[in-house]
Each structure stands twice: as structure tokens, then as C-alpha cells.
N, C-alpha and C positions, 0 to 999 in steps of 0.2 A: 278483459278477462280478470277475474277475482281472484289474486294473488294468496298463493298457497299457506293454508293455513301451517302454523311453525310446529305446534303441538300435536302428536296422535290422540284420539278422544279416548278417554276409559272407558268409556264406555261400548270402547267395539271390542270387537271381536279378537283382534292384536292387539289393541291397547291391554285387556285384561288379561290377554296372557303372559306379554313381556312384563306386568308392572308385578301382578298377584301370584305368577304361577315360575318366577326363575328359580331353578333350584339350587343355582351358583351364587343366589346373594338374594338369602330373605329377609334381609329387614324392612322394608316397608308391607309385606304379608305378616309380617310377627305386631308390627305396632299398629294395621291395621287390625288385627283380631283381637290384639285386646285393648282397642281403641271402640269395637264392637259389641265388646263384652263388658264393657266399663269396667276391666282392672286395674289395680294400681298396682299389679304387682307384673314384673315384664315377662312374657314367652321367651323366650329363651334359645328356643328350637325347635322346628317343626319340621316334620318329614314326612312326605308327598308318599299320600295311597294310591295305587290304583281306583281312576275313577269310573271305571267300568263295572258293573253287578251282574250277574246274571241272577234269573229267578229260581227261587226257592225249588221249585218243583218244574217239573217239565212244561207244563200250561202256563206257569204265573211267569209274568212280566219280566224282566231288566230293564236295566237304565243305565246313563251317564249322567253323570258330574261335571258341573263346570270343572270344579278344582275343590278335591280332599286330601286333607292332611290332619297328623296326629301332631300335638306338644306333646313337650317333656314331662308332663303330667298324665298321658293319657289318654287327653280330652280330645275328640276329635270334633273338625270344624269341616261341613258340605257346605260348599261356596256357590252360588247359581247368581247368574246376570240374565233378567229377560228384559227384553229393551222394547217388546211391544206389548200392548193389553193383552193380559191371561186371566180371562176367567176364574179357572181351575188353577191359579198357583198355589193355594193354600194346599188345597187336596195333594199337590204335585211333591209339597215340602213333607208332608206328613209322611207321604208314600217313603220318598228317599230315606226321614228319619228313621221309620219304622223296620228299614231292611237293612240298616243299621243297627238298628238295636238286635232283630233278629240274629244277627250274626256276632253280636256281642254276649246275648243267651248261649246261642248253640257252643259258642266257645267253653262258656260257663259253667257247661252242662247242666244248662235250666236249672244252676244256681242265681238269685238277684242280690245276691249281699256283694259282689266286687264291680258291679256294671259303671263304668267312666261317663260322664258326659258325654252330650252330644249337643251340640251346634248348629242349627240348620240356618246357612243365612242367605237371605236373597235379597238385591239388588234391583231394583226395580226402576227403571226409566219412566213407566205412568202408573201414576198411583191402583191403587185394586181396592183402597175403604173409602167410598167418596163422605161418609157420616165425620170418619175422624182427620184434624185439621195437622193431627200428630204426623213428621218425615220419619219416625224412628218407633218402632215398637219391638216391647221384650217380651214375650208370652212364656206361661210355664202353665202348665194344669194347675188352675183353680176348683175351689166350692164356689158357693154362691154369693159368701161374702166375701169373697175376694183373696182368701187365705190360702196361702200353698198347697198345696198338696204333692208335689211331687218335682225335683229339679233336674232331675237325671235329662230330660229334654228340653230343648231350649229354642224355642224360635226367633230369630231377629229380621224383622221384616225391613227396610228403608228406601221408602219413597223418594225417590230421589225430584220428582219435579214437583215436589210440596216444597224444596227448602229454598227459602230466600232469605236469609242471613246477607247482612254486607259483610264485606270486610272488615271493619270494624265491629264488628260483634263475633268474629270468629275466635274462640280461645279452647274450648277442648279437642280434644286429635278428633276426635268422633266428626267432631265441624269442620276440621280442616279436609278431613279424607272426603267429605262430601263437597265439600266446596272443590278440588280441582276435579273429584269424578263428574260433577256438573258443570263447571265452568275450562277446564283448564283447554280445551279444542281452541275456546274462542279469545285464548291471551293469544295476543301477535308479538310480542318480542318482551325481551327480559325485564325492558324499562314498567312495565305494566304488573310484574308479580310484585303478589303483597310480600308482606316482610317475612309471614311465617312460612311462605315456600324454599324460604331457604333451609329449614330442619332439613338434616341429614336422612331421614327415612325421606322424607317427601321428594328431595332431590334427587334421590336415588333413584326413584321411579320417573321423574321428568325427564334425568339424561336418557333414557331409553326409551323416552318420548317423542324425544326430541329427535325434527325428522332432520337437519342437519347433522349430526350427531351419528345416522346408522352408518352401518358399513353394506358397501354394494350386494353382502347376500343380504341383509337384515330388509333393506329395501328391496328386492327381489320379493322376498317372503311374504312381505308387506303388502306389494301389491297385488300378489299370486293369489292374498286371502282378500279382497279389496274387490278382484273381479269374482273368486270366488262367490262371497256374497253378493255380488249385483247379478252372478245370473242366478241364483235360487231365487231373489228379490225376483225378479221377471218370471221365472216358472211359475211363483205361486200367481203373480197377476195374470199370467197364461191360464192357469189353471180355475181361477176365479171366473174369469171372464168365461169357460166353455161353461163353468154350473149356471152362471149367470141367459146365458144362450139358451143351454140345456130349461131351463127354467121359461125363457119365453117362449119358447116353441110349444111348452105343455099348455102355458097359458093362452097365446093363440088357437092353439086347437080347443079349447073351450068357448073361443069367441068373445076373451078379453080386449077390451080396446088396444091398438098401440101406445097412447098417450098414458094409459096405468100401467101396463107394461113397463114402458119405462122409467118407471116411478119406482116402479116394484124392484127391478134389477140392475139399475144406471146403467143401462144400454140405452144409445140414444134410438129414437125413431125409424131414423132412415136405416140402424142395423137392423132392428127387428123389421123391417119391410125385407128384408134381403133373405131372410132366416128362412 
């Protein structure tokens, strides 16, 4: 049996909430944001919004938030993790930004001369621009030539399975944070972290990684949301497989063969005999 990994991955679902979202000790959410932002100047403070929205009007939409929060600037930072292929995540960040800004008008009273930054960042496990070779992208409203136009909105998009950095080539925080959200599941003991895992922001987030380390509710919690996601994981492949079904049976009744059938649906043979 495969001896239990030491680290929780950042990239689940616990991982990012102990490491980005504790509200009893933000420093590794402060130097990650503006580790995201490329500032040189430090956050200071940040205090957690409500990540829940309702819509504007009775018809229109809501949503949730991984994880938002304002600085002592302001400036507010929408945090999203999607760990499988999304299509539509550009459309998904715009939506968020936009019901942000909405609500930063209406405060305003559809004044635009005091409106604060906004942030929109999302985390990405498989890439979504297979053209660009870039893990990190900062988008602002452009012209044509490439010249601003407008900063109040800010997208930071990062690929996380484009970066392959060694170790030795890690030196901005921006790289460090990407390097243990991609790699840090797969350190097996202490003797294997690089040197810069030892920064006080980073370590911060690894003791609470670290599954030695929790205390018997934190491990309760942990795996409460562990089976959690393995049965949604299963509903959705429940749920695939009856379109999947639903789909051969309309094709059989056309007088599709079996063998495109299951080309078409990856059901094997012998199910669609059965259907």
C-alpha cells in the first residue's frame, strides 16, 4: 500500500481553505496577493467579504466565491481555484468582476471618480490558452496597440500545470507560491524541501499542511470534505454515464451500429446490447 502522502495538496479543496482563507493568521494570503499583483509594496491587512452575491434583480443570476477579501487600500481581491478544464472561465471571472463593480457603482451613486480596484484571480490546474506558452497572465482593458485604457479591473489568470521551474530557478514569491501549489502534495518529508520553503509566510501555510501536525478535529474536517468530494466525483460519473446511455438508446433506435455507438459514447458493447 502507498504510504500516506505527508503534505495536503493546495490545490484541494482543504488545502485552499486552511492555507488562503484563515482568518486567525493572514500572512501567507497577504504575500500571496501581492506576490500576484507584483508589488513591492506589502498588504498589510485584509478582511474577508462575504463570498456569497445574490443577483441584481429578481431573474439575474448569483454566485460564490472561492475566497474575497478587501486590503487596507480598498482594493478588493475574488479568489477562484478550478482544478478541472472550464471552458467558460474567462466569461465566469468577468461575470464575478462585473457584480463587483456593480456594487461598488451603486455604492457610488453612479459616481466613477472614487471606484477601488478589483482583482479577479483564478487559479487553474489545466491550462484554458493552449496558443500562449505563458503560466501567469495580467490582463487590463487594452486598445489595439496594446496601450491602457483603463486599470480599475484587473485579471490575473495562472496556469498552474504550464510551470516547470526547478528549483533552482525559483527566486520571486510569485514562483515560490506556484511551486508548492504544484508540487508541495508530492514532498515526502522535510529532508526534500528547497531552501526557500523555509520563509515565514510559506511555512506558515505548510504547518497547516501538514497532516502530522492537525489536531483530531482538523482531521475529522479533512476527511469529512475528502469523502465529500469523492461522492460528488461519483454522482457526476453517475450522472454522465445515464446521458451517455440516454444517448445510445436514441442512436439505436435509428439503427446506429453497436461498434459507433460506442465510439460515440464510451460505453462498451456488451452495455449497449443490454440497453
Amino acid at each position: 500500500m502507498e504510504k500516506e502522502k505527508k503534505f495536503i495538496s493546495l490545490l484541494s479543496d482543504y488545502g485552499f481553505k486552511v492555507a488562503f482563507a484563515d482568518e486567525s493568521n493572514t500572512l501567507f494570503l497577504r504575500r500571496a496577493l501581492q506576490a500576484l499583483i507584483k508589488s513591492e509594496v506589502p498588504i498589510k491587512k485584509v478582511q474577508f467579504l462575504r463570498n456569497e452575491f445574490v443577483g441584481i434583480t429578481e431573474e439575474s443570476r448569483g454566485g460564490v466565491f472561492d475566497l474575497v477579501c478587501e486590503d487596507e487600500e480598498q482594493r478588493t481581491f475574488i479568489v477562484e481555484m478550478q482544478l478541472g478544464y472550464y471552458k467558460h472561465f474567462m466569461q465566469r471571472a468577468k461575470f464575478y468582476a462585473f457584480q463587483k463593480f456593480n456594487t461598488l457603482v451603486e455604492k457610488g451613486e453612479y459616481k466613477f471618480d472614487s471606484l477601488t480596484p478589483i482583482y479577479c484571480i483564478g487559479f487553474l490546474a489545466k491550462g484554458i490558452f493552449p496558443k500562449s506558452k505563458e503560466y501567469y497572465h495580467f490582463a487590463r482593458l487594452t486598445n489595439q496597440k496594446g496601450e491602457e485604457l483603463d486599470d480599475q479591473i484587473t485579471h490575473i489568470i495562472v496556469e498552474i500545470n504550464k510551470f516547470d521551474k526547478k528549483e533552482s530557478q525559483i527566486q520571486s514569491d510569485l514562483d515560490k507560491l506556484i511551486f508548492i501549489m504544484k508540487n508541495l502534495e508530492n514532498i515526502k518529508g522535510l529532508d526534500q524541501l528547497p531552501k526557500f520553503l523555509t520563509e515565514d509566510w510559506i511555512k506558515q501555510a505548510m504547518d497547516k499542511l501538514d497532516k502530522s501536525q492537525m489536531t483530531p478535529d482538523q482531521r475529522m474536517n479533512y476527511e469529512m470534505m475528502m469523502a465529500k468530494n469523492a461522492s460528488i466525483i461519483e454522482m457526476r460519473k453517475e450522472e454522465k454515464k445515464q446521458i451517455a446511455k440516454e444517448m445510445a438508446k436514441n442512436l439505436k433506435g435509428l439503427g446506429v451500429e453497436n461498434k459507433v455507438i460506442a465510439k460515440a459514447t464510451g460505453l462498451t458493447v456488451n452495455e449497449i446490447e443490454k440497453l
